[in-house]
N, C-alpha and C positions, 0 to 999 in steps of 0.2 A: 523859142524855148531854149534856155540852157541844155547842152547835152554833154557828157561826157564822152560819150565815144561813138563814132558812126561806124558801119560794118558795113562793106558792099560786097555782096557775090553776084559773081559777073560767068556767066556763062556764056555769051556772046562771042568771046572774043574782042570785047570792043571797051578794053582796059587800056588801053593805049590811047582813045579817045577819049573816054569817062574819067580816069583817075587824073589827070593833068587838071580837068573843068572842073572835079569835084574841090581839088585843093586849091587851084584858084581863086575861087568861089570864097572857101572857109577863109583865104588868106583877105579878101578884101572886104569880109565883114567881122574883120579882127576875132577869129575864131580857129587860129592855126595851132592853137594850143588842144587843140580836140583828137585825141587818139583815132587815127584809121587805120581800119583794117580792114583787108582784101581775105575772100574765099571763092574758091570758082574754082575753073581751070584756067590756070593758066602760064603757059610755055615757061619751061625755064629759062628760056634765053631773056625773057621778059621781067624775070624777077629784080635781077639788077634795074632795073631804069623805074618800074615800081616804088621802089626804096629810095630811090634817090628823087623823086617825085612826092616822099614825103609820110609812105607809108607806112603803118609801124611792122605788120608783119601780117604776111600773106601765107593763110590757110588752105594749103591745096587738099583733093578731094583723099578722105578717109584720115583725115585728123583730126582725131579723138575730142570730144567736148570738151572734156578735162581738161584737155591740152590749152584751148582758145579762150575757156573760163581763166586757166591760171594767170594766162601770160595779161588777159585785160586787166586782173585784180592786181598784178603786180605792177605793171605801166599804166594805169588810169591817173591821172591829173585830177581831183576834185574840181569843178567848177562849177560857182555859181554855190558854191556851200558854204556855209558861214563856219570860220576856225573861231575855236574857242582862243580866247585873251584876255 
C-alpha cells in the first residue's frame, strides 16, 4: 500500500538497530520519500544519529498530540494521490 507516513515508537531501546533496517528497507523499495517518525524513549545522545539516518522528527515521552499532528500535516509529502492538472 501506498503510505504517507510511518510512525515507530520504540521503547526497547533497540532504535539503533531498528531505525537504520527500517530506512534501508523503505530506501530499496523506492519509498524514502515517506516521512518517519520516532516516539519512544530515547537518549538524547541518540537523537543526532536518528536524524541523520533519516528521520524527520522524534517524539519523546509527554509531547503533546497537537504537537505530532501539526508537525505530520506540515511535512507530509502526498503520495500515491492524484494532483489535480
Amino acid at each position: 500500500e501506498d503510505v504517507n507516513v510511518i510512525g515507530l515508537s520504540i521503547l526497547s531501546g533497540a532504535h539503533n538497530a531498528i531505525i537504520p533496517r527500517v530506512m534501508d528497507l523503505l530506501k530499496q523499495n523506492k519509498m524514502d520519500d515517506v516521512l518517519v517518525v520516532l516516539g519512544g524513549i530515547i537518549p538524547d545522545q541518540d537523537l543526532e544519529s536518528m536524524k541523520n539516518a533519516g528521520v524527520a522528527a522524534i517524539f519523546q515521552p509527554g509531547t503533546a498530540m497537537d504537537n505530532i499532528v501539526q508537525f505530520i500535516r506540515t511535512h507530509v509529502k502526498p503520495h500515491g494521490v492524484p494532483t489535480a492538472g
